[in-house]
N, C-alpha and C positions, 0 to 999 in steps of 0.2 A: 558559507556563512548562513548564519541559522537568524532571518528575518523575523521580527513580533512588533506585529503590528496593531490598534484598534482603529476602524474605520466609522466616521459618523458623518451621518447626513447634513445639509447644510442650506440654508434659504437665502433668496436674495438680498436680504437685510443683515443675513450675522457677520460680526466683523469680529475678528479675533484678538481674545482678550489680552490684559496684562496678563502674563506669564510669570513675572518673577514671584519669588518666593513662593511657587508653589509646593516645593517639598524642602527643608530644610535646607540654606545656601544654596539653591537652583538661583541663577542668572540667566537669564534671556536676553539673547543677543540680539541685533541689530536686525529688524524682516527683510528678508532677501526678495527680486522677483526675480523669476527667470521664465521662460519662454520653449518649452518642450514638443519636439515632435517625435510622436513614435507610432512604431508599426507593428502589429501583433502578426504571426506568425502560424496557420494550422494546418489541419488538414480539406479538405473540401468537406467534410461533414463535420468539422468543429471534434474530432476526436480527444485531441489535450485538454481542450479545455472542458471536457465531460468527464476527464480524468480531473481535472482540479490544477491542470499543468499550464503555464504561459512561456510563449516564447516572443521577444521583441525585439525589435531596435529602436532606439533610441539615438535622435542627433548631438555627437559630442559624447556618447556613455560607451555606445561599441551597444554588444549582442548581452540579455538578462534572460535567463533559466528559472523561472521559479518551479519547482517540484511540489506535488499536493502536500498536506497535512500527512504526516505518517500516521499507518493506522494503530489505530486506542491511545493518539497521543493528545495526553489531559492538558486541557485548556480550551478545548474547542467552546467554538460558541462567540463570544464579542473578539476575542484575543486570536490571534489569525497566527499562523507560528508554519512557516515553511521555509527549505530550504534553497539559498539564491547563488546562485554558480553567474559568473560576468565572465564573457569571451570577449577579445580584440575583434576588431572584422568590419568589411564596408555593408552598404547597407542590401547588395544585392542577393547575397547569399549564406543563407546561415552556416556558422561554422562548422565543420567534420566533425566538432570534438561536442559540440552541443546536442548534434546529432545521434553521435554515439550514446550518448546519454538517453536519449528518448527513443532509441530506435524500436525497443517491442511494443512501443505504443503505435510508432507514424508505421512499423512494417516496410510494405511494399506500396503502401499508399506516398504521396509528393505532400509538401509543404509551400503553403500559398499566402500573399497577402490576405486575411480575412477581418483588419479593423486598421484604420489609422484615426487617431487623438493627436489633435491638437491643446496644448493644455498651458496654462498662464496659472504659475506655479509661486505661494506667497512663501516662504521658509523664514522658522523660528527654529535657530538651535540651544538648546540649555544645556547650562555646564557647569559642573559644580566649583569650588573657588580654588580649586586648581586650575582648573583648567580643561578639564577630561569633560569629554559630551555626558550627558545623562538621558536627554531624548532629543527628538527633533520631530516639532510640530508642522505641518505644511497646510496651505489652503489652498486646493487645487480646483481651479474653474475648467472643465472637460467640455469641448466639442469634439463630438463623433461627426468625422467626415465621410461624404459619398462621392468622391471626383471634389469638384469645387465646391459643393454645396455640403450645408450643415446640417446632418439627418438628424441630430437632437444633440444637447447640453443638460447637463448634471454640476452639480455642484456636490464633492465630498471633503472631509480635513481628515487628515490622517495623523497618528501619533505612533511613530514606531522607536523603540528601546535597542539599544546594543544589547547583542548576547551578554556581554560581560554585567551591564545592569541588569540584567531581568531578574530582578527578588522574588521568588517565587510564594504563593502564599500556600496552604493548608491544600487548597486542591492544582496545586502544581500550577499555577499561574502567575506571570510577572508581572505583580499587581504595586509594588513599593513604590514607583514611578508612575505607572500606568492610571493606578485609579485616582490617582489626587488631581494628577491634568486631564483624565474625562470628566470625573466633578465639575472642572472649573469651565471647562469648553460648555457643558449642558448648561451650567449657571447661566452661562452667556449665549445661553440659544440654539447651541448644537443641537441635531438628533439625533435615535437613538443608536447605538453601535449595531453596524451591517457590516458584517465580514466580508460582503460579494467583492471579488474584485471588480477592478475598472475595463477589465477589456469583456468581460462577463455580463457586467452591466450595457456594453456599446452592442455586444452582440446579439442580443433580446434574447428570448425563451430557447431559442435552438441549442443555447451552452448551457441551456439550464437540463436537459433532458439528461436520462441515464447516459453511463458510460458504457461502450460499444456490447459491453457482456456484464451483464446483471443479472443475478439470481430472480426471477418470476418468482411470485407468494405462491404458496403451492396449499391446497385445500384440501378438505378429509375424504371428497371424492373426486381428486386429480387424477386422470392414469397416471399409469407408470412411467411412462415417456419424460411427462411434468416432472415428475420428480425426479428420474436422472437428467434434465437438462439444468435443473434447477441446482443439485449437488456439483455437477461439473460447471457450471457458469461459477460457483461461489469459489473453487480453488484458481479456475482459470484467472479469475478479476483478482485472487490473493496473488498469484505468480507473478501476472502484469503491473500490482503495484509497487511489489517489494521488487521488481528490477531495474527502473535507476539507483535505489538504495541499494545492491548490489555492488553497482556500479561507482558510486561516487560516495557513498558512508566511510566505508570500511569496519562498520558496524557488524559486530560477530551475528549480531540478532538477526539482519538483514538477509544474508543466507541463511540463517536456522528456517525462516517461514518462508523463503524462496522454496528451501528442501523439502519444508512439509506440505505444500501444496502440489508438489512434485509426488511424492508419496502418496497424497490422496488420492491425486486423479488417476494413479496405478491402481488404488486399492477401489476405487467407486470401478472401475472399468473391469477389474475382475470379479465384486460383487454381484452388479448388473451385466456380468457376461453372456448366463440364460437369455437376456432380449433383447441385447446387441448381434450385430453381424460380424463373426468371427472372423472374415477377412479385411473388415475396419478395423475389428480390436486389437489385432496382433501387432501390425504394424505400429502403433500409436502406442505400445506399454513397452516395446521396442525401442523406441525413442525416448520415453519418459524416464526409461531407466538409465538410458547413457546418458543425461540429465540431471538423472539424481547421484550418481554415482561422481558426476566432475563438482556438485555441489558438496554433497557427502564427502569427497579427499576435503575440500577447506573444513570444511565444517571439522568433521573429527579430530583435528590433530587442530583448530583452535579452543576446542571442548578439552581437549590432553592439557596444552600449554596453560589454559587459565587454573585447571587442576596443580600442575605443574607446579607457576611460580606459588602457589597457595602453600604448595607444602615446601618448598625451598625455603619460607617465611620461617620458617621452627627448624631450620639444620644450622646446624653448632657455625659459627665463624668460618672455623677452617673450611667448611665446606661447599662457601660461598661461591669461591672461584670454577669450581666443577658445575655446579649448578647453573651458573651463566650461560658454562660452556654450551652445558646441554639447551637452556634454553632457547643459546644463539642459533644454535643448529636445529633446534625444529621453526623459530623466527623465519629461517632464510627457507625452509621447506616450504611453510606454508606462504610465503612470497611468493615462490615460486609458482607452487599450483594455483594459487591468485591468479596470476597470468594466464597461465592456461585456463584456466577458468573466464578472464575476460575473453582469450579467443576461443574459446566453443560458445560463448553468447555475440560473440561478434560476426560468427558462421553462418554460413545461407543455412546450413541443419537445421540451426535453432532457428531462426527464422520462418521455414518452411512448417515446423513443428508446431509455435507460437499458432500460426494461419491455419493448421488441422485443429487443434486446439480450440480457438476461437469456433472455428464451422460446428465443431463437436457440440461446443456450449449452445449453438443456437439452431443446430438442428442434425442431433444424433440419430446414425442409421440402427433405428430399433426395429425389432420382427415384429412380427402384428400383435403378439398377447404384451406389448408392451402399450397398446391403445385400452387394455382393460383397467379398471378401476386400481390404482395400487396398492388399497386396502385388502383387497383381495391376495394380488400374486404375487408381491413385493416384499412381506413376511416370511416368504417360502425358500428367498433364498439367503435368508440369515438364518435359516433353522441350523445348519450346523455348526454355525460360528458358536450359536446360542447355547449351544449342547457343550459344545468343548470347553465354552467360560465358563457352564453352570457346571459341569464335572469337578473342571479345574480347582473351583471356588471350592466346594465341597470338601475337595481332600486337603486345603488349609486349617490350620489352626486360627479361629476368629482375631487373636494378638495378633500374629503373625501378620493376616489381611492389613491389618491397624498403622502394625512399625512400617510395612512395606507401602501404604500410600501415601503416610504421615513423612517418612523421608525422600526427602531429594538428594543424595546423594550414593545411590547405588549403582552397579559398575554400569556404564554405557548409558546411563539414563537420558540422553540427550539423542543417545543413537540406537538405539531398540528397532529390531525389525518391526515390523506390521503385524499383532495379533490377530486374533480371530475376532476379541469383539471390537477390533478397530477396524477393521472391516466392515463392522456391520450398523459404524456410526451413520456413515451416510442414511441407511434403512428409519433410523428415528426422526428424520425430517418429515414421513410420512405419518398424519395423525393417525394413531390405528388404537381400533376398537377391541380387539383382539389378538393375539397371536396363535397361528394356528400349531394346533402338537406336528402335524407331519406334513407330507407333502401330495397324500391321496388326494386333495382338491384341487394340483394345480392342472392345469392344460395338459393336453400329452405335447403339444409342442416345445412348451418350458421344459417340461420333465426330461425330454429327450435330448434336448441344448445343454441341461445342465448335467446330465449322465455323461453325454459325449465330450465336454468339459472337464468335467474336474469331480463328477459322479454324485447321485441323487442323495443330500441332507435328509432325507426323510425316510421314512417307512415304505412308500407306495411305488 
């Protein structure tokens, strides 16, 4: 279930308003209290919730999963919109199946009490004259407990919308509902919309920090080192977040950027091969690859089938039933590899892989000319890439260039190997002044790494 919520601050004096008629035949039912105790659930260094992820229990509700904001999805900002998965279970142990869900976050790391709330909870439901919810307002008074004692109290109100209402407006937001009852909450006092969650707020600054692997700002005179940890942190932290959405979407996009961050960290690892250590790197594009390959079977044959029923849509009647047929039969394929695809991410491999991964993002084993300036040595090993696309380009007809990036629908365009200049994207995260024609400037160390490799992009 896909939660949208707004959260706003709230003072000792506001008392929450009439409700009714705030949007067209809204009714406001009768205020409820109830009485909430729950317990957040992480790791010893607050890891989920640095990813945006909650885990609780709650007395009387069972076990709640909230999963972060998906990435580039519009609405961020006051409107909070994540996905909530509810497990049965007591309240000792979180369930196997919740787990499985967060597993390449928590790893090989344990899961601990790290916040319990106690909360005195005021509920307004509105429904329209049928009868069907439309929101449900609450005013939640929060103490954050330490043992017996009450390490601080908050005061927020919440307004969250059923999926099925969320009207979205112009910038993708379920505003139909939403803005007419923040209006009236502010009329009467509220403050201003804070999206932080509640066990975010109990846990002070420490949930506020980065997540375990984040890109470092990288500057025009970073070595090199900076920049490949900085390129490998950014696909790592993509991998780690599109893998509950993997796991519980079913969402075709979900594995598309699983894939591609899978693909990069192949391609950043073979770019920056010259100042990595080649008995690091092998093992690790070894594994990424058996990786990309069990994502790669879903992915292309659900890139086939959406093709597929598109053109089934324009065959004559009679040819319905064939079409089915076929459909049904690549449907149950790709079920199948689904599965196997949940057990090779449910594999101590992946697992093991995930933890190399990680170590790579925050401290890759580079040779020493990878401590020089990357303005310098860092251009030198896109010089071939550079040559091949600026050949390439060359022997096009300018139209040609035009139809071919202007369409998206040419064969495999969702599954295209790795070019040469998609290789040498990572290299543009580096500000550079210049680029150099050849390769007589670099190190003999580089030059020799990169010979014995995969052989010298330059002249020298």
């Amino acid at each position: 279930m896909l939660e949208r919520e707004v959260k706003l601050g709230a003072g000792p004096a506001f008392h929450l308003p009439d409700l009714g008629g705030v949007v067209d035949g809204a009714v406001a039912g009768t205020p409820e209290v109830l009485r909430l105790e729950t317990v957040y659930h992480d790791t010893p260094d607050l890891r989920l919730a640095r990813w945006g992820v909650s885990l609780r229990h709650r007395a009387g509700e069972g076990w709640t999963l909230k999963l972060a904001p998906r990435p580039g999805v519009r609405g961020a900002g006051a409107v909070l919109e994540r996905s909530e998965l509810t497990y049965a279970g007591g309240p000792k142990k979180p369930p196997a199946a919740a787990l499985a869900v967060i597993r390449a976050l928590v790893r090989r790391s344990s899961l601990v009490p790290v916040a319990r709330l106690s909360t005195i909870r005021r509920r307004v439901r509105l429904t329209d004259p049928s009868g069907d919810r439309l929101a449900e307002v609450v005013d939640d008074e929060v103490s954050v407990r330490d043992g017996r004692r009450v390490a601080t109290r908050f005061r927020e109100i919440e307004v969250e919308v059923p999926e099925a209402r969320a009207a979205h407006d112009a910038n993708g937001q379920p505003r139909a509902v939403l803005d007419p009852l923040v209006s009236r909450l502010r009329s009467a006092g509220a403050g201003a919309p804070d999206p932080t969650p509640k066990h975010i707020r109990a846990l002070g600054p420490r949930a506020l920090e980065p997540p375990e692997v984040s890109p470092a700002k990288v500057l025009a005179d970073s070595p090199g080192r900076e920049v490949i940890k900085n390129v490998l942190a950014d696909s790592v932290a993509a991998l780690l977040r599109h893998d509950p959405l993997v796991r519980t979407s079913g969402d075709p996009e979900a594995i598309h950027q699983a894939r591609v961050a899978t693909r990069k960290l192949r391609s950043h690892l073979r770019t920056f091969a010259p100042l990595l250590d080649p008995e690091w790197i092998d093992p690790l594009r070894t594994e990424l690859g058996w990786l990309g390959l069990a994502l790669g079977a879903v992915r292309d044959r659900e890139v086939l089938l959406e093709r597929l029923r598109e053109r089934a849509k324009g065959l004559p009647e009679h040819d319905h039933r064939a079409a089915a047929s076929l459909l049904g039969i690549l449907e149950k394929e790709i079920s199948d590899l689904r599965k196997k695809l949940m057990a090779d991410l449910d594999s101590e491999r992946y697992i093991e892989l995930l933890e190399r991964m990680v170590g790579a993002s925050l401290d890759p084993a580079t040779l020493p000319d990878a401590e020089l300036a990357g303005v310098g040595t860092l251009p030198l090993l896109a010089t071939g890439s550079w040559r091949r696309l600026r050949s390439a380009i060359r022997q096009l007809p300018m139209q040609q260039i035009r139809s071919f990036i202007a369409s998206a629908s040419w064969p495999n365009a969702h599954a295209t190997p790795r070019r040469p200049w998609r290789r040498s994207r990572a290299l543009r995260r580096q500000p550079l002044r210049k680029r150099p024609r050849g390769c007589r400037r670099c190190s003999a160390s580089t030059r020799t790494a990169s010979r014995r490799r995969r052989g010298c992009a330059g002249q020298g």
